[in-house]
N, C-alpha and C positions, 0 to 999 in steps of 0.2 A: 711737632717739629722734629727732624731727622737730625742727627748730630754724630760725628767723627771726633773728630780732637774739640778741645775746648778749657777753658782757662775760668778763672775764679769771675771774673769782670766781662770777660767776651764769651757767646755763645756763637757756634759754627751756625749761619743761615742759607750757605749758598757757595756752589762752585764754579767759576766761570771754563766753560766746555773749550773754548776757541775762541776764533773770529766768526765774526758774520760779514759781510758784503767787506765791500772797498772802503768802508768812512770811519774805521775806528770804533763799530759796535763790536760787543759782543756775543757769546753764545751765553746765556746761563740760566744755571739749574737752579730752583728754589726748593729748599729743605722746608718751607714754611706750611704752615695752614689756616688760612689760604694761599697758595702759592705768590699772590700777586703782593700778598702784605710784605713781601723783602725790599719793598720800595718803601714801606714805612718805616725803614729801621737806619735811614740813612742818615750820618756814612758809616760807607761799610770799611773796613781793616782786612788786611792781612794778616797773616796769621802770627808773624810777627811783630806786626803794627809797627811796622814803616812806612808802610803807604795807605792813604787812606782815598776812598772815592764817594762822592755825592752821584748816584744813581737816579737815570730816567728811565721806564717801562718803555718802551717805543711800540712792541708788537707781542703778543704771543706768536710761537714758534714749538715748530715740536720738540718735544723732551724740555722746554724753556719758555727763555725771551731771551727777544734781541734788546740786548741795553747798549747805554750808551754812559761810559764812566768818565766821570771830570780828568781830565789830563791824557785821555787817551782817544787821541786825533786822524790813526791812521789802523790799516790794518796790521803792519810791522807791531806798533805799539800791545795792537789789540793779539796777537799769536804771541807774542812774550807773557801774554797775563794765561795760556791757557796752562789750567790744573789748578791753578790759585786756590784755596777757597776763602772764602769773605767771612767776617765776622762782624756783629752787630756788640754795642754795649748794653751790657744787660739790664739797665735800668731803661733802654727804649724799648725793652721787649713786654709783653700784657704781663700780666699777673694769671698766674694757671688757677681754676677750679683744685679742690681740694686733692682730687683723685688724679691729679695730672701732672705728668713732672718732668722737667727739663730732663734729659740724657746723661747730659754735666752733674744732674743734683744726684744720680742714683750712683756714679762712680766711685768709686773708694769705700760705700755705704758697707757694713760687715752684715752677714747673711745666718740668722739663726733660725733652726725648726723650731716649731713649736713646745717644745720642751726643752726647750733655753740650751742649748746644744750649740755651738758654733760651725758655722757651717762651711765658711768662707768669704772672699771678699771681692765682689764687685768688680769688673775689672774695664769691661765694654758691655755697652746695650747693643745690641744686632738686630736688625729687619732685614729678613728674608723676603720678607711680601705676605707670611703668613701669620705674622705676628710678632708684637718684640719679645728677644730672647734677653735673658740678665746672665751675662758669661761670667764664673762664679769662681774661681781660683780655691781652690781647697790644699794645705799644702799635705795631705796625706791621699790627693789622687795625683794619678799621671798625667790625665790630661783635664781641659776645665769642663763643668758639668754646664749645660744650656738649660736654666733653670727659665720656664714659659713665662713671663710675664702679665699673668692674669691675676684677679679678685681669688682664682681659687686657689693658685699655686703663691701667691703672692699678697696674703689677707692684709700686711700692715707693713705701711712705708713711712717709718719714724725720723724726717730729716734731722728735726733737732737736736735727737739720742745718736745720731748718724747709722742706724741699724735698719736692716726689713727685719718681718717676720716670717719664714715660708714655711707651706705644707707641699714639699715637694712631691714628684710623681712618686709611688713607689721604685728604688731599686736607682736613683738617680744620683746620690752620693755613694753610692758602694763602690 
């Protein structure tokens, strides 16, 4: 699951792109995996949570689907909602395998090498396409270190102590 903003109760699942046709669907993106499971998490919220919608899949579409969201009737309706994005409550969302973790769970998390050294703090997960990056705020660098997100750079992710454990690349916090 792909995530941007996010809050203690709501996880980010999805962005709605636009309209789609004349009837009040429209364009959106799914952060989910499986894509199609954003239909399981409904209703979705704004990011606010003012407004909530009960979602139907209607089609796949490229980069998406065409939905169609409870209260939105026409295409006017449907162009005011583009850039939204939708959030689900996290108690409809699965429960992850051990080694799997919400985006939201690793933020704020404090970041130490392996010889208990502090290293910094969590600040955004980032996917490029190549992997997720852990953006790592250190206040003794200038700018933040993109610390890889693997088993090797990344051996222990201790929610409850709220800390990782990393063996960064060589020369990555200097």
């Amino acid at each position: 699951m792909k995530e941007h903003a996010m809050s203690d109760t709501r996880i980010i699942v999805g962005a709605i792109a636009g309209s789609f046709g004349v009837h009040g669907e429209v364009r959106l993106k799914s952060f989910c995996v499986p894509p199609e499971a954003i239909a399981d998490y409904s209703p979705l919220y704004t990011e606010d949570g003012s407004r909530s919608f009960d979602i139907v899949l209607e089609r796949s579409i490229k980069n998406g689907f065409a939905v169609h969201l409870s209260g939105v009737n026409n295409k006017e309706d449907a162009d005011a909602l583009k850039g939204v994005t939708l959030f689900a409550d996290r108690d409809q969302l699965p429960s992850l395998p051990d080694d799997e973790f919400y985006y939201t769970d690793l933020v704020g998390l404090e970041v130490y090498d392996t010889g208990g050294t502090k290293l910094g703090i969590v600040r955004v997960v980032v996917d490029h396409g190549a992997g997720d990056l852990l953006e790592v705020y250190a206040p003794t660098m200038k700018a933040p270190a993109l610390l890889p997100f693997t088993k090797a750079a990344v051996p222990t992710v201790d929610l409850a102590a709220k800390r990782i454990i990393a063996d960064p690349p060589e020369g990555l916090f200097e």
